[in-house]
Predicted model as a PDB file, atoms N, CA, C, CB and O in Angstrom, pLDDT in the B-factor column:
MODEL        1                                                                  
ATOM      1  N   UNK A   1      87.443  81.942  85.324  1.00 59.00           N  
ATOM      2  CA  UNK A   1      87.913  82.403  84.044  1.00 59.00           C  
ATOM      3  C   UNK A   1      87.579  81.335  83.010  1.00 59.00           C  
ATOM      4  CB  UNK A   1      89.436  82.709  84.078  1.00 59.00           C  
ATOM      5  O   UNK A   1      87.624  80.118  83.188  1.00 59.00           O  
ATOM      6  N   UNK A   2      87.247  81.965  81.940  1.00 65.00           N  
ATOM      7  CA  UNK A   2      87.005  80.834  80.122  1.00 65.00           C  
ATOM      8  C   UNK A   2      87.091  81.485  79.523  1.00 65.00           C  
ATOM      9  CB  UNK A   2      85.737  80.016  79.447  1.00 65.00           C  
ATOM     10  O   UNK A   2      87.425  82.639  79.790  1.00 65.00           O  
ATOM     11  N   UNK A   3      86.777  80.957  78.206  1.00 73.00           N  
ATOM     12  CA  UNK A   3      87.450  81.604  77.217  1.00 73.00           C  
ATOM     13  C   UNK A   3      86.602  82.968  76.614  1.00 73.00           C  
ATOM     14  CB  UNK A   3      87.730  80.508  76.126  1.00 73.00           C  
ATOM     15  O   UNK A   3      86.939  83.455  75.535  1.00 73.00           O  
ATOM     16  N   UNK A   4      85.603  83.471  77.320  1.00 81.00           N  
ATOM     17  CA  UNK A   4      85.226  84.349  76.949  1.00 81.00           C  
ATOM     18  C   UNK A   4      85.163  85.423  77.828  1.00 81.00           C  
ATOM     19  CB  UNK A   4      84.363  84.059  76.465  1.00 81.00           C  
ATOM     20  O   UNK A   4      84.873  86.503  77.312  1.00 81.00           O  
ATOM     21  N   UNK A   5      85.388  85.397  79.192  1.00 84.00           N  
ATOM     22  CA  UNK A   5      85.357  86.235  79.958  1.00 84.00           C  
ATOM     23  C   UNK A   5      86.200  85.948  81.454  1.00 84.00           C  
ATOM     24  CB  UNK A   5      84.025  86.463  79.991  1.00 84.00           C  
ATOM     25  O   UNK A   5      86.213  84.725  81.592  1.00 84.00           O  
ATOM     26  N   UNK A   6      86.789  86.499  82.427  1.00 84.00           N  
ATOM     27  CA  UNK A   6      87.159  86.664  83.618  1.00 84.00           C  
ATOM     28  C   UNK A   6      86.317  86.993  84.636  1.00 84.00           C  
ATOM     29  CB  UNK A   6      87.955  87.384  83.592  1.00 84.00           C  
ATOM     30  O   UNK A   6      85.683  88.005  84.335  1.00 84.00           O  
ATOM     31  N   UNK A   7      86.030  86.554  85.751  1.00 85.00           N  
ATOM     32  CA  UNK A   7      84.765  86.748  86.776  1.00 85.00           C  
ATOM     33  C   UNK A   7      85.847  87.409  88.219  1.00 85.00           C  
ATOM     34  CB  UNK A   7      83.694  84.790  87.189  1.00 85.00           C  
ATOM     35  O   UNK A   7      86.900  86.923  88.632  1.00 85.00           O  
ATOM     36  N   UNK A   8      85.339  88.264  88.563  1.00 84.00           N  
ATOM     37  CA  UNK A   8      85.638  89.031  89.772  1.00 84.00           C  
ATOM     38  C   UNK A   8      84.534  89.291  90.758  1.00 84.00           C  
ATOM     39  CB  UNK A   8      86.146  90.276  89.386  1.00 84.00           C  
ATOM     40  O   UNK A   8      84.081  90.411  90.993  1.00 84.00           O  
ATOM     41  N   UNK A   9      84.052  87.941  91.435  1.00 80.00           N  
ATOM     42  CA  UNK A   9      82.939  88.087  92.718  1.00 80.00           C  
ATOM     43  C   UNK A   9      83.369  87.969  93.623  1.00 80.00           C  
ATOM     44  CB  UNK A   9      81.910  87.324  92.917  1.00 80.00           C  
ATOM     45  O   UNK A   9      84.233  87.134  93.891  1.00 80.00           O  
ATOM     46  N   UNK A  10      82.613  89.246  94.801  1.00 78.00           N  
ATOM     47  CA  UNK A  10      82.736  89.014  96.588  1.00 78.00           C  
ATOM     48  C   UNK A  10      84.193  89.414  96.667  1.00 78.00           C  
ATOM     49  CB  UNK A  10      82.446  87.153  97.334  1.00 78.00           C  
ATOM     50  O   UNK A  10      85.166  88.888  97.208  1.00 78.00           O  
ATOM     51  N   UNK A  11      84.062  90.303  96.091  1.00 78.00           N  
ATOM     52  CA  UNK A  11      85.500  91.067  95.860  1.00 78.00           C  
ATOM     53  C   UNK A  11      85.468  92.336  97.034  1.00 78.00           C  
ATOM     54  CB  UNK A  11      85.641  91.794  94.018  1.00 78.00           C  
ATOM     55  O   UNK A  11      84.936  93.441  96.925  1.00 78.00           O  
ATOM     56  N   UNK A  12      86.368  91.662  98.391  1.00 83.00           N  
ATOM     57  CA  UNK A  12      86.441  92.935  99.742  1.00 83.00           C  
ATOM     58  C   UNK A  12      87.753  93.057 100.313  1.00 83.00           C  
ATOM     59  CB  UNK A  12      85.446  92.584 101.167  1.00 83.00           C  
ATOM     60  O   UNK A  12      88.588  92.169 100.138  1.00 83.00           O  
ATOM     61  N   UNK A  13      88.049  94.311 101.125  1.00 86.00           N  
ATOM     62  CA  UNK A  13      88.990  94.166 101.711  1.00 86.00           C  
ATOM     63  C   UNK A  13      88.514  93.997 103.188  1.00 86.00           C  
ATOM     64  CB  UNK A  13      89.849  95.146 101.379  1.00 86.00           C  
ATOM     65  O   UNK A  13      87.460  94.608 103.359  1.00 86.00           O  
ATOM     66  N   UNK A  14      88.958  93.363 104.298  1.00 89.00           N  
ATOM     67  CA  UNK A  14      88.949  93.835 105.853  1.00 89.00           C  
ATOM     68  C   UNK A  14      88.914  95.322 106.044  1.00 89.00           C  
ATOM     69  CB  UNK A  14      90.259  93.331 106.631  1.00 89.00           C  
ATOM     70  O   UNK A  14      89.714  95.930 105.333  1.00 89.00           O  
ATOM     71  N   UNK A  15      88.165  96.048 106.846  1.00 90.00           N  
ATOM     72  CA  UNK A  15      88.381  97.562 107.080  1.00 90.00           C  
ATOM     73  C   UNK A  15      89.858  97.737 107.584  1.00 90.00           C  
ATOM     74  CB  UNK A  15      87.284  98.190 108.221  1.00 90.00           C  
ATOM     75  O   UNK A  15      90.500  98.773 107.412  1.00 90.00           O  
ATOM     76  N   UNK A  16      90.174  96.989 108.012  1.00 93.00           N  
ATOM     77  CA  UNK A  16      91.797  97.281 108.387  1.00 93.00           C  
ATOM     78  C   UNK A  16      92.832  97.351 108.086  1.00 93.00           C  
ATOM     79  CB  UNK A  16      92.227  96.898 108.871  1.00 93.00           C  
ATOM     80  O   UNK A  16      93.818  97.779 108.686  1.00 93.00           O  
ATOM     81  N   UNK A  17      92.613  96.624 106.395  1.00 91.00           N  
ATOM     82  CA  UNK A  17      93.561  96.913 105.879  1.00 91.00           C  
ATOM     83  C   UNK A  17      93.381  97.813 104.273  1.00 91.00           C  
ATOM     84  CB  UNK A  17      94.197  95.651 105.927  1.00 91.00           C  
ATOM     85  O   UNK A  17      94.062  98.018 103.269  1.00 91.00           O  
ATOM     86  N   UNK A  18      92.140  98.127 104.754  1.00 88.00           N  
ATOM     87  CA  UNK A  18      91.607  99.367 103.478  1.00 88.00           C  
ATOM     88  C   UNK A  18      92.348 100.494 103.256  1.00 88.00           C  
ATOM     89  CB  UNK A  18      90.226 100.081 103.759  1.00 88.00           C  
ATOM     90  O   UNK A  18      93.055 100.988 104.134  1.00 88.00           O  
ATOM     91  N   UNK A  19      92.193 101.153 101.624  1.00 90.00           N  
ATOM     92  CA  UNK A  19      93.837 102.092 101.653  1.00 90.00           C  
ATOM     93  C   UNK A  19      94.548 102.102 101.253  1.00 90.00           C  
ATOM     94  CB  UNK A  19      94.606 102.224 102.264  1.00 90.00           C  
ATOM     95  O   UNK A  19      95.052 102.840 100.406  1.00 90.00           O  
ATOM     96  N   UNK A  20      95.024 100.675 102.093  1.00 94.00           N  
ATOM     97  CA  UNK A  20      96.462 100.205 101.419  1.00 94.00           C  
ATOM     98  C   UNK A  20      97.193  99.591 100.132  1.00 94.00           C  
ATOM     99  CB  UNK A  20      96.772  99.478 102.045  1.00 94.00           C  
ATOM    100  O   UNK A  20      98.345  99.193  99.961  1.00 94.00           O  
ATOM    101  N   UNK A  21      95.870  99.686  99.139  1.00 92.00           N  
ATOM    102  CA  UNK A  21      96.716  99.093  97.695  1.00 92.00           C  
ATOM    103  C   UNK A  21      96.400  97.598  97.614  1.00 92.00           C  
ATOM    104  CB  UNK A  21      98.598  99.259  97.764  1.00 92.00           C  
ATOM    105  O   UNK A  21      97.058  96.964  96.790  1.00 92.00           O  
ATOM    106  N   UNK A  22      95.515  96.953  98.327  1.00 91.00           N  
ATOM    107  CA  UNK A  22      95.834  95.474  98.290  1.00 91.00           C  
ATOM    108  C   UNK A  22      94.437  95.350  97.224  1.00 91.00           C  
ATOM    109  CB  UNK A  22      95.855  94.473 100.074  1.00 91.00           C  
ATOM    110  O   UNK A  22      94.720  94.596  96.293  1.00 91.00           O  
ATOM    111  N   UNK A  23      93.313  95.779  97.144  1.00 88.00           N  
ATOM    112  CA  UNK A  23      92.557  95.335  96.380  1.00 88.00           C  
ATOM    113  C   UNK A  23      92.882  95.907  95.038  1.00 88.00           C  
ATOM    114  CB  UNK A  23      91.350  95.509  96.838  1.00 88.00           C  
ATOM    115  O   UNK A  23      92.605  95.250  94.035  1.00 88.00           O  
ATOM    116  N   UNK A  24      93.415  97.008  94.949  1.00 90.00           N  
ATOM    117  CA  UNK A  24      93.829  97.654  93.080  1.00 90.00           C  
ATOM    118  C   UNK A  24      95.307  96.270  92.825  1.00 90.00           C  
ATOM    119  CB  UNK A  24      94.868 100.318  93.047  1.00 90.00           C  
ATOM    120  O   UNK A  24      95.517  95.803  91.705  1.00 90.00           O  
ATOM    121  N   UNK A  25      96.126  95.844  94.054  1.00 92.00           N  
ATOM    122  CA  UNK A  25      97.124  94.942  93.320  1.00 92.00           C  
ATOM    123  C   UNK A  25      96.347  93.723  93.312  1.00 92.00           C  
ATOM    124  CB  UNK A  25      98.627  94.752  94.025  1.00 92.00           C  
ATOM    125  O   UNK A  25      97.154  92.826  93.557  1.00 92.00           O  
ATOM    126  N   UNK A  26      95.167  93.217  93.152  1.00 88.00           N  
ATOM    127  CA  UNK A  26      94.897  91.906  93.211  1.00 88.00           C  
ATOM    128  C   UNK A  26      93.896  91.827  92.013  1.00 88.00           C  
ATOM    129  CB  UNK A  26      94.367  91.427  94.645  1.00 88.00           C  
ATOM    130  O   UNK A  26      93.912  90.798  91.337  1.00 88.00           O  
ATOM    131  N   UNK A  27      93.175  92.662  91.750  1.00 88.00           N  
ATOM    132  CA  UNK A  27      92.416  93.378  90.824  1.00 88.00           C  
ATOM    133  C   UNK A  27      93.566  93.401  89.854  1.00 88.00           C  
ATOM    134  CB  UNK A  27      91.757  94.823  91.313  1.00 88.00           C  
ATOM    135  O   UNK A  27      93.466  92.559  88.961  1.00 88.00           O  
ATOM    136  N   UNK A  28      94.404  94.001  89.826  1.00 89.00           N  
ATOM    137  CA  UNK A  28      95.476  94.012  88.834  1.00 89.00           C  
ATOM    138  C   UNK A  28      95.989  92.852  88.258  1.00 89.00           C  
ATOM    139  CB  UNK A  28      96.481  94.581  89.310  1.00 89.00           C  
ATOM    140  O   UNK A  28      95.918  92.653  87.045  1.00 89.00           O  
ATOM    141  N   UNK A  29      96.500  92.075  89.040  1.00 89.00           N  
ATOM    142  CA  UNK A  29      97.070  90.506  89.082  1.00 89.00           C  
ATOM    143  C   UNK A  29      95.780  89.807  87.954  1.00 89.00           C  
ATOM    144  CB  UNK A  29      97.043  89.650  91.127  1.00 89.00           C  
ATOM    145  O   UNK A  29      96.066  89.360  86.843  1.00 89.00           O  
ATOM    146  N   UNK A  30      94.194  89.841  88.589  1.00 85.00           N  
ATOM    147  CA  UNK A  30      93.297  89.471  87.851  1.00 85.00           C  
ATOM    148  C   UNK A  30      93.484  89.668  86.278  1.00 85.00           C  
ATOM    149  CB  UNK A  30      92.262  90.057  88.344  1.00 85.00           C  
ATOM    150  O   UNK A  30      93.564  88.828  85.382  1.00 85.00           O  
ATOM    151  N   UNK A  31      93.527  91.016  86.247  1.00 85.00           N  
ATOM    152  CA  UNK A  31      93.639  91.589  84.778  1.00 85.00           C  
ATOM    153  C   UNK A  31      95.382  91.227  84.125  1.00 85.00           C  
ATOM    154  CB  UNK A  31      93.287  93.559  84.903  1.00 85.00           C  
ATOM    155  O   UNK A  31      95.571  91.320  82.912  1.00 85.00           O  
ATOM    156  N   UNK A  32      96.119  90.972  84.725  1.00 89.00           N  
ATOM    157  CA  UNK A  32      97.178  90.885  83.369  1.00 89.00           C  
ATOM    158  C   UNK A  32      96.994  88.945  83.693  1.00 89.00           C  
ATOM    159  CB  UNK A  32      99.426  91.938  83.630  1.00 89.00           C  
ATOM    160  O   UNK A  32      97.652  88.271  82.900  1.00 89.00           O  
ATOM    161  N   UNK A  33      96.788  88.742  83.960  1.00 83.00           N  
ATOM    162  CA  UNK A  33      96.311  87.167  83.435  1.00 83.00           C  
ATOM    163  C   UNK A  33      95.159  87.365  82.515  1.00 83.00           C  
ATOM    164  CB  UNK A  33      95.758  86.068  84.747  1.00 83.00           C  
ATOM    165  O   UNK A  33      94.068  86.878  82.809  1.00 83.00           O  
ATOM    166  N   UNK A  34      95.269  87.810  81.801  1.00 81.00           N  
ATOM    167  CA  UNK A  34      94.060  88.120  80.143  1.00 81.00           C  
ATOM    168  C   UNK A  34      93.826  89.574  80.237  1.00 81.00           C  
ATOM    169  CB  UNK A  34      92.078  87.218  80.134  1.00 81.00           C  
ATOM    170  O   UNK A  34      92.809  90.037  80.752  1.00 81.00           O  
ATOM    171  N   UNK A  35      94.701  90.237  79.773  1.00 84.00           N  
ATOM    172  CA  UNK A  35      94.272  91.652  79.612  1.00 84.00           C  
ATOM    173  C   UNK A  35      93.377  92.026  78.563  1.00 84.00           C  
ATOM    174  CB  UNK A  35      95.342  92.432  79.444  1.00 84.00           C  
ATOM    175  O   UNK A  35      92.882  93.150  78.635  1.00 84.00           O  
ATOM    176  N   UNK A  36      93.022  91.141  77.411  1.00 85.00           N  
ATOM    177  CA  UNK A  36      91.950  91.651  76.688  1.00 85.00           C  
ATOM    178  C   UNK A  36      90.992  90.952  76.602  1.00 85.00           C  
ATOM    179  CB  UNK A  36      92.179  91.969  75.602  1.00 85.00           C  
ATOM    180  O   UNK A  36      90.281  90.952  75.597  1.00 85.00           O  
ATOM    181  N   UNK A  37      90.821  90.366  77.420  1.00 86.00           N  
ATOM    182  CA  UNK A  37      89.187  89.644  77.806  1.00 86.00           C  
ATOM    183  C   UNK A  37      88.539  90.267  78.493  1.00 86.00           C  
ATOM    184  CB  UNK A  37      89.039  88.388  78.521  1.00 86.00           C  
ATOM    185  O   UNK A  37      89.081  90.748  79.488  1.00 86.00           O  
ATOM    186  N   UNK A  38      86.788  90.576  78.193  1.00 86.00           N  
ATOM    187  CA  UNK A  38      86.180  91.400  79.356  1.00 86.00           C  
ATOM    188  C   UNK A  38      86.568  90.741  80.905  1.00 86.00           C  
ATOM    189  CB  UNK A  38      84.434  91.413  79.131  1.00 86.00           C  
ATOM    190  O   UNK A  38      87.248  89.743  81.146  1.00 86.00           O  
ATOM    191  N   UNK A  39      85.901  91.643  81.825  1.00 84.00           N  
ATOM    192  CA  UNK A  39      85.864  91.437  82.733  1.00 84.00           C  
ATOM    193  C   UNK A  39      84.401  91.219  83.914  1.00 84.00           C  
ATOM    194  CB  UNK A  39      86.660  92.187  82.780  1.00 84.00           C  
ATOM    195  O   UNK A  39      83.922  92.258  84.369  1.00 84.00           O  
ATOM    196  N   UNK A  40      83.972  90.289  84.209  1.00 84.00           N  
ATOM    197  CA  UNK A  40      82.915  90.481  84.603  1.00 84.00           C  
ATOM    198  C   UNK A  40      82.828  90.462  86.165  1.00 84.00           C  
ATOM    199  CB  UNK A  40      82.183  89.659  83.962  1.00 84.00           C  
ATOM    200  O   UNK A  40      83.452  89.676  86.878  1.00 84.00           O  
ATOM    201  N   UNK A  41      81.910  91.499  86.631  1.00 85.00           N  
ATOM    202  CA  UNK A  41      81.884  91.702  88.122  1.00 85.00           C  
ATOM    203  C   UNK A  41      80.526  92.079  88.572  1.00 85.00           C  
ATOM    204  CB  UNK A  41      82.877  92.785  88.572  1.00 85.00           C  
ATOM    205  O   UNK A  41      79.754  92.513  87.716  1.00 85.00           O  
ATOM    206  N   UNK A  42      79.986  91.935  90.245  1.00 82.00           N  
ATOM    207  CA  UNK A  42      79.079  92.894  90.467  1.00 82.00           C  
ATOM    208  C   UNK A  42      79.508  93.518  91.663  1.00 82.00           C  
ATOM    209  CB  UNK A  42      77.744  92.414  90.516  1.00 82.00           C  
ATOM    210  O   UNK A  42      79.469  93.018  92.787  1.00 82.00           O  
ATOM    211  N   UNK A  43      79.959  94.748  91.322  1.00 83.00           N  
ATOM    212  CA  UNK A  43      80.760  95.091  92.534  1.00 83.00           C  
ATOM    213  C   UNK A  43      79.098  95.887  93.436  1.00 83.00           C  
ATOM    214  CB  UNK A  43      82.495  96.450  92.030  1.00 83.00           C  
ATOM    215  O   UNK A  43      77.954  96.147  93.061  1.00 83.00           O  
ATOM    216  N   UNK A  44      79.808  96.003  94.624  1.00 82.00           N  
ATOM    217  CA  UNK A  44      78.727  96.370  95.813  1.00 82.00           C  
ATOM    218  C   UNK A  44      79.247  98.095  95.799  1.00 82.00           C  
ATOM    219  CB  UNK A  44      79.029  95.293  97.694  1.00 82.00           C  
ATOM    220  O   UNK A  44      80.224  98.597  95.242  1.00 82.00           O  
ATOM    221  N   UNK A  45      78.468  98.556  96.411  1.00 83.00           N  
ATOM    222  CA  UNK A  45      78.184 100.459  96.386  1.00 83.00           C  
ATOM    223  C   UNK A  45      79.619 100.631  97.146  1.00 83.00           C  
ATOM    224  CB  UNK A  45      76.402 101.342  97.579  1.00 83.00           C  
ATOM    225  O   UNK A  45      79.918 101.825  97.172  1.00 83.00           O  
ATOM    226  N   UNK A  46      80.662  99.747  97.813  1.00 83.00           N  
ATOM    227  CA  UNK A  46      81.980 100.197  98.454  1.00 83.00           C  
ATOM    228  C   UNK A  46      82.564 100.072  97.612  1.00 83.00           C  
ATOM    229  CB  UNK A  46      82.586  99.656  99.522  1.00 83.00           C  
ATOM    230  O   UNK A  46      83.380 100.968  97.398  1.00 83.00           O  
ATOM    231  N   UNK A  47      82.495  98.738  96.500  1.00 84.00           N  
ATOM    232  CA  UNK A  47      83.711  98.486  95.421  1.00 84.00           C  
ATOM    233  C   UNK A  47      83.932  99.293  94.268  1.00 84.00           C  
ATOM    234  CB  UNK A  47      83.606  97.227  94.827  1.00 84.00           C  
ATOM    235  O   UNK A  47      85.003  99.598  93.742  1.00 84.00           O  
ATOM    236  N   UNK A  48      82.692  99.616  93.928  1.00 85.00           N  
ATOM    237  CA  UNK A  48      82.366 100.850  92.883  1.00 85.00           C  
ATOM    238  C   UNK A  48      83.538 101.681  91.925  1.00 85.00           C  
ATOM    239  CB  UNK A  48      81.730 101.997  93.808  1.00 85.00           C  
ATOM    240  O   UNK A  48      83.826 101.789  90.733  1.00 85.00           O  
ATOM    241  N   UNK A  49      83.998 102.172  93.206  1.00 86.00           N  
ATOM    242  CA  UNK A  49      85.290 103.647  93.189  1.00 86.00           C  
ATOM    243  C   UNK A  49      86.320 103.105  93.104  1.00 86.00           C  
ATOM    244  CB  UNK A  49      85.546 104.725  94.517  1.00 86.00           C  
ATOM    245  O   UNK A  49      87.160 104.001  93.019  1.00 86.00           O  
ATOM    246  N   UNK A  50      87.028 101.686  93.059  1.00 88.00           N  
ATOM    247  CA  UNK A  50      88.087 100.840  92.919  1.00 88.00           C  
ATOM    248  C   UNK A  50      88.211 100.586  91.262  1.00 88.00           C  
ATOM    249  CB  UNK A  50      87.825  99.483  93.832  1.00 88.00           C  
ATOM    250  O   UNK A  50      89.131 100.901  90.507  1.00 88.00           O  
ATOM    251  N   UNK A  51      86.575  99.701  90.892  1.00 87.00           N  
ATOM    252  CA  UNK A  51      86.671  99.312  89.411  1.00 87.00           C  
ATOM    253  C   UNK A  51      86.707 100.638  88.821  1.00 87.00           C  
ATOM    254  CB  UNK A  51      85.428  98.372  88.808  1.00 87.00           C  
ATOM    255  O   UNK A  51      87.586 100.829  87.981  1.00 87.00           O  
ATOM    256  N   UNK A  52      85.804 101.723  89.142  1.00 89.00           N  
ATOM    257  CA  UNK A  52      86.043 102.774  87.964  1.00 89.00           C  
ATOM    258  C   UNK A  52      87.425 103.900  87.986  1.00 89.00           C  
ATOM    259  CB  UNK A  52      84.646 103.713  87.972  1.00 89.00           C  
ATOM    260  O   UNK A  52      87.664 104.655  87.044  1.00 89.00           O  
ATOM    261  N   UNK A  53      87.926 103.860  88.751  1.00 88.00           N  
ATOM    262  CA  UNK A  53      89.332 103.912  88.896  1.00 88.00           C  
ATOM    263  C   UNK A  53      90.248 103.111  87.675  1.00 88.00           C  
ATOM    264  CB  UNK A  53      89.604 103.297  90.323  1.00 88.00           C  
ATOM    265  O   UNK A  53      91.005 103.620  86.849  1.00 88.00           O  
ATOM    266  N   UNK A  54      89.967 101.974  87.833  1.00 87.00           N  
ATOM    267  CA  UNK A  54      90.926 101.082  87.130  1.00 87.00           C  
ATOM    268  C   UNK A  54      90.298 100.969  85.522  1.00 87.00           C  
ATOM    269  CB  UNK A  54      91.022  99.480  87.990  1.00 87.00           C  
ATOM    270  O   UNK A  54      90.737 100.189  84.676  1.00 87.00           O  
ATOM    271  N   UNK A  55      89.263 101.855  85.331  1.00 87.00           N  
ATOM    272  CA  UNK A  55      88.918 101.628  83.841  1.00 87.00           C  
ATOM    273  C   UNK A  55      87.587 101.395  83.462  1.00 87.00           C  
ATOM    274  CB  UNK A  55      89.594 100.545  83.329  1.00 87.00           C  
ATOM    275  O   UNK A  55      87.149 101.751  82.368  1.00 87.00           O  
ATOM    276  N   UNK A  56      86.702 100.619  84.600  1.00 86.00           N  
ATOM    277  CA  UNK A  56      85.612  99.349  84.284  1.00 86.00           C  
ATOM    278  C   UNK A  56      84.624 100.804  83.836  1.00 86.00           C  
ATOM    279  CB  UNK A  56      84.928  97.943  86.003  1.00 86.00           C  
ATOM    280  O   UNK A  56      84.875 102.000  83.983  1.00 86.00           O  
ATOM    281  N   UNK A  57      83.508 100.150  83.282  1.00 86.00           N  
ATOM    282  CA  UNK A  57      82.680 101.128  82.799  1.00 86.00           C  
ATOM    283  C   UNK A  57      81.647  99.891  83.311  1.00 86.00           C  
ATOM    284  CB  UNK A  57      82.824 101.816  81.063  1.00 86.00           C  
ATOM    285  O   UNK A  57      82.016  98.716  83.312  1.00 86.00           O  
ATOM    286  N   UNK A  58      80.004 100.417  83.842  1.00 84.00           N  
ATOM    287  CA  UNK A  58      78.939  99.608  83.937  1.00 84.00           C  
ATOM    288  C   UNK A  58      77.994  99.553  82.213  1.00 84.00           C  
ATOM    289  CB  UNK A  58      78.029 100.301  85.335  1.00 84.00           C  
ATOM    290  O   UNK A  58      77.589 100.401  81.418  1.00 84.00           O  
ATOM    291  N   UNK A  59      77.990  98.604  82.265  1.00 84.00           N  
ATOM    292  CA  UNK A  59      77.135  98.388  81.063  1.00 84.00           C  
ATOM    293  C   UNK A  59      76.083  97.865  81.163  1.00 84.00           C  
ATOM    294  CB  UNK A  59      77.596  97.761  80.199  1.00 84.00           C  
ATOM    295  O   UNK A  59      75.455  97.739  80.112  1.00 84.00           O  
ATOM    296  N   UNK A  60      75.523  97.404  82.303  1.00 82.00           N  
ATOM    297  CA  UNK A  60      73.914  96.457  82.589  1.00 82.00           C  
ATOM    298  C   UNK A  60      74.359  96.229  84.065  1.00 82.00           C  
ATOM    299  CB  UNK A  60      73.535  94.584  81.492  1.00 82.00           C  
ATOM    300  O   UNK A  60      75.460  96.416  84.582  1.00 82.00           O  
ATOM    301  N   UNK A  61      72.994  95.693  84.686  1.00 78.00           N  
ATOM    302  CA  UNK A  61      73.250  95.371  86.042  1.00 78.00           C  
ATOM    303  C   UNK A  61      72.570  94.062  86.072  1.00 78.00           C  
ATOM    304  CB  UNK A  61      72.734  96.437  87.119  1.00 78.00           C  
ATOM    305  O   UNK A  61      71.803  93.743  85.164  1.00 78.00           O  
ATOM    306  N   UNK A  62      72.847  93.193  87.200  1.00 75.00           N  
ATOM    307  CA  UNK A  62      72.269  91.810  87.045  1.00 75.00           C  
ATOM    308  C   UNK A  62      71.807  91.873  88.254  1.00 75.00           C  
ATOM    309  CB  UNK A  62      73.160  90.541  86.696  1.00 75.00           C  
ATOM    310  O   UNK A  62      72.291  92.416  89.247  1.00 75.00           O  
ATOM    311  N   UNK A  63      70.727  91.216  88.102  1.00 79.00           N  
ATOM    312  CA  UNK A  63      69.231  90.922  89.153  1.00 79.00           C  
ATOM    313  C   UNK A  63      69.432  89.604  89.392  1.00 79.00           C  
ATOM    314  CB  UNK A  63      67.506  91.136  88.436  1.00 79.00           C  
ATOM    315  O   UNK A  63      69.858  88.816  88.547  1.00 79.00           O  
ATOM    316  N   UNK A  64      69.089  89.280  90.712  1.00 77.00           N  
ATOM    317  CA  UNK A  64      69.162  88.185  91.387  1.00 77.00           C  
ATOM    318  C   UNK A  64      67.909  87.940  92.033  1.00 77.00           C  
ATOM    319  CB  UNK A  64      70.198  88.215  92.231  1.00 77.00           C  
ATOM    320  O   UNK A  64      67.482  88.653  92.941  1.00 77.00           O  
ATOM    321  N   UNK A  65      67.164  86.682  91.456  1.00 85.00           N  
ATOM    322  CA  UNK A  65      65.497  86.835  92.257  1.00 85.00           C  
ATOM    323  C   UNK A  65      65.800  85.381  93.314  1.00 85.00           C  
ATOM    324  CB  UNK A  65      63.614  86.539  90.756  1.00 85.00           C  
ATOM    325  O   UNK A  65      66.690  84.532  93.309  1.00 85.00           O  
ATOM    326  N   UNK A  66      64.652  85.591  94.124  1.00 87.00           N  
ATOM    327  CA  UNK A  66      64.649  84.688  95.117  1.00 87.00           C  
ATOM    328  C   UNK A  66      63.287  84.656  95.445  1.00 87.00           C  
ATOM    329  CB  UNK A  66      65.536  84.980  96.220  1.00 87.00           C  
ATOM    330  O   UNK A  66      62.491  85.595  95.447  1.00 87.00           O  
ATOM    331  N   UNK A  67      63.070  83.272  95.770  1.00 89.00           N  
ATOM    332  CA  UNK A  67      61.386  82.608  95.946  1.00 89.00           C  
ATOM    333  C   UNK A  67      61.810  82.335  97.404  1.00 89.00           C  
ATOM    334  CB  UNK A  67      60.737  80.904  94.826  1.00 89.00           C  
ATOM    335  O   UNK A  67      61.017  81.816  98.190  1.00 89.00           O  
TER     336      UNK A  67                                                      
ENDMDL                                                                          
END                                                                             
């Protein structure tokens, strides 16, 4: 976190305890520690349906190169 944005990476649950509310309450926790600061994430094709649930909208995607 700074003063311009909040970072949410490698953001998972265990399959075992998927379901159960633990990633929307931690995700949550994230957000009211600065509720009006963006939020920045790259969620993976499982996390997807969690952030847009909770609001997030995609606005760009970020590329990661490797030599």
């Amino acid at each position: 976190r700074d003063q311009a944005c909040t970072g949410v990476y490698t953001f998972f649950t265990l399959p075992a305890y998927r379901g159960r509310g633990l990633g929307t309450a931690l995700l949550g926790r994230a957000l009211s520690e600065a509720p009006n600061r963006p939020m920045a994430t790259n969620p993976s094709s499982m996390s997807r349906g969690i952030f847009s649930r909770l609001g997030f909208r995609a606005i760009g995607e970020r590329r990661i190169w490797v030599r």
